[in-house]
C-alpha positions as CSV (number, residue, x, y, z in Angstrom):
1,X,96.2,88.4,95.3
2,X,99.9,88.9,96.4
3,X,101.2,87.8,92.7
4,X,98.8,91.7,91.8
5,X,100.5,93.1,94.5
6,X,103.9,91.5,93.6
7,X,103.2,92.9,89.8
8,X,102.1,96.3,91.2
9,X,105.4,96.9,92.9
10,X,107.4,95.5,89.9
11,X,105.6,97.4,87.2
12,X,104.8,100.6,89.6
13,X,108.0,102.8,87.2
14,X,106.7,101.4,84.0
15,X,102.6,102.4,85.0
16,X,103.5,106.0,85.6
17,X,105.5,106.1,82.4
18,X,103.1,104.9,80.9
19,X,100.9,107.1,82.3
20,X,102.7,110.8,81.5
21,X,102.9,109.0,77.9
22,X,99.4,108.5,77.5
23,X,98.4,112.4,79.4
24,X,100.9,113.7,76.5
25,X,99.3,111.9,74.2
26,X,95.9,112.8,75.1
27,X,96.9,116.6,75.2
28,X,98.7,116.3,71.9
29,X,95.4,114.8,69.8
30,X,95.0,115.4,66.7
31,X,93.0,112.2,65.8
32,X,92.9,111.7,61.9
33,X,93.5,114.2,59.3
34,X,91.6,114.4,56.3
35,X,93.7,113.0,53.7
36,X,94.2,109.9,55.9
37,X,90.5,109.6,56.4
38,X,89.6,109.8,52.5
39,X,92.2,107.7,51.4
40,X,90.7,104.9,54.0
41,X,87.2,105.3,52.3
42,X,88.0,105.4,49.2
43,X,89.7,102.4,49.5
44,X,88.0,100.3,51.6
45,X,85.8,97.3,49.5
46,X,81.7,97.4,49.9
47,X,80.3,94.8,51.5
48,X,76.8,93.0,50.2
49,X,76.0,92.6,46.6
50,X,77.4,94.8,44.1
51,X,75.1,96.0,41.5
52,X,75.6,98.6,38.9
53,X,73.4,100.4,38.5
54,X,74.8,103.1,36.0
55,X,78.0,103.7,34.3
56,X,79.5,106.2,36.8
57,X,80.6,105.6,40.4
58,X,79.1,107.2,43.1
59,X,82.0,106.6,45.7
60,X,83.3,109.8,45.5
61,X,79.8,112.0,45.8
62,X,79.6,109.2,49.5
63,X,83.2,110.1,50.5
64,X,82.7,113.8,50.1
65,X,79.1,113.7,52.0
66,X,80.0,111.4,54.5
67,X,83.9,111.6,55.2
68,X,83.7,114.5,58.2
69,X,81.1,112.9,59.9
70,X,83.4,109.7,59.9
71,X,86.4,111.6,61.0
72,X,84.8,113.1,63.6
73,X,83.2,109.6,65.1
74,X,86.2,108.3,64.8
75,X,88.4,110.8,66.2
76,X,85.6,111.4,69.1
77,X,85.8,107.4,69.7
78,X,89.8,107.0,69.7
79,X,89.9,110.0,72.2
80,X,87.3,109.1,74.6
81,X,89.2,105.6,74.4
82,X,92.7,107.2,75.8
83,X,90.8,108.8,78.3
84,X,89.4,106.1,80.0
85,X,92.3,104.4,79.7
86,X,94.7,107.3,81.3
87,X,91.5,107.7,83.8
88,X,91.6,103.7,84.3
89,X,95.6,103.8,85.2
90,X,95.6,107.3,87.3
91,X,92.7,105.5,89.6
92,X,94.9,102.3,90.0
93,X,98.0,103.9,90.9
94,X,96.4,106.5,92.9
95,X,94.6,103.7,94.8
96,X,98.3,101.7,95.2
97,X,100.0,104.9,96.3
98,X,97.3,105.5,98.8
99,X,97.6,101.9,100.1
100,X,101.1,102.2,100.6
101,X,100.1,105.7,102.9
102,X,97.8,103.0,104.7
103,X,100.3,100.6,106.1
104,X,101.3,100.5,109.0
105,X,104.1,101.7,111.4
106,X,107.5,102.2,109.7
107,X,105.9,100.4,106.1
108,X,104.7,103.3,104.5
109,X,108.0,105.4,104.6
110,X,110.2,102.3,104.0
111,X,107.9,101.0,100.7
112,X,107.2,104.5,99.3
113,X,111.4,104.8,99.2
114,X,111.3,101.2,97.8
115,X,108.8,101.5,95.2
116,X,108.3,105.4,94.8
117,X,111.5,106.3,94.9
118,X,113.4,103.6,93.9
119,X,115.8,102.9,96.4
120,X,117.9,100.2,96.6
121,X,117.7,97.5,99.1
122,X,121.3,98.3,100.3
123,X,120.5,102.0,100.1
124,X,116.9,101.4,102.5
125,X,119.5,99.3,104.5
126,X,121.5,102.4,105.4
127,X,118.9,104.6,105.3
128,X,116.9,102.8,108.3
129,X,119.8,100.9,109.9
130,X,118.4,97.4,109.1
131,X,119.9,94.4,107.6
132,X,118.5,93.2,104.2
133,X,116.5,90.3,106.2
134,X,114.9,93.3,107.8
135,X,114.3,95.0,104.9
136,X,112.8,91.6,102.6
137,X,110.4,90.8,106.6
138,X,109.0,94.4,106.1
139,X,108.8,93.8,102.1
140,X,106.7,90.9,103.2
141,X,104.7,92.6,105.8
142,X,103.4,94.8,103.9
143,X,102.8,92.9,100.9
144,X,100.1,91.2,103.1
145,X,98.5,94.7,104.3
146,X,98.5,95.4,100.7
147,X,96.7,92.5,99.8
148,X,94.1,92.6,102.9
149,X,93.5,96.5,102.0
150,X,93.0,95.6,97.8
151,X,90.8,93.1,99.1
152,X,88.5,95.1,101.5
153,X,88.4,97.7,98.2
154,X,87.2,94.3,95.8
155,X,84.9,93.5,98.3
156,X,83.1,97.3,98.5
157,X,83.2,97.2,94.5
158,X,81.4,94.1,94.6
159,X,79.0,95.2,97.0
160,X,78.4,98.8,95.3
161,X,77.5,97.1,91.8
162,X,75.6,94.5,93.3
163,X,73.1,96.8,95.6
């Protein structure tokens, strides 16, 4: 569990910059337009048997009857897809930021400067009067609360979907 935690902490900037990127995107949708959703029918290749069954095509009058419909699903489908992945990453680093709230004594205050705000070592150094040792004991220290409290949360999950 500590290599999550470790990957949690390391990737804690990237998640929420990934996160405002995905809550523009999903406020900026536009989804497909409808040249881009006609040209994708009309070329796409039938699948079965192909049998003619008269001398004109009926791929346009299926297009035209059927393209908004399409479009729609489609759009509907990619943005219900960003949601829950935007609703997915806010719940994880929600979760890890109220962990961090969780530790205890100095550890919440020390590793919200460390990973929040992205403080140094040397900089948490002068900021609480400790050496680096310090600093990498209490790096340690919590890493373990972190990994008892993810733990206690995997082990409600389990239990929730289980009962």
């Amino acid at each position: 569990m500590s290599e999550r935690i470790e990957d949690l902490i390391r990737d804690y900037p990237k998640m929420k910059q990934e996160l405002e990127f995905m809550g523009n995107q999903i406020r900026n949708f536009k989804g497909l337009d409808d040249i881009d959703m006609i040209e994708s029918m009309y070329f796409t290749i039938p699948e079965g048997e192909k049998v003619q069954t008269s001398g004109t095509s009926d791929k346009t009058a299926r297009i035209a009857v059927t393209y908004r419909e399409k479009m729609d699903r489609i759009n509907r489908e990619w943005y219900e897809h960003l949601l829950k992945e935007y609703d997915d990453l806010r719940d994880e680093i929600l979760f890890f930021e109220s962990a961090l709230k969780a530790l205890s004594g100095d550890l919440p205050a020390i590793m919200t400067d460390m990973i929040i705000n992205g403080e140094t070592w040397d900089s948490l150094c002068s900021i609480y009067h400790v050496s680096r040792t310090m600093i990498a004991k209490y790096r340690r220290k919590a890493i373990r609360e972190l990994d008892a409290l993810y733990e206690e949360q995997e082990k409600k999950e389990v239990a929730y979907m289980l009962s």
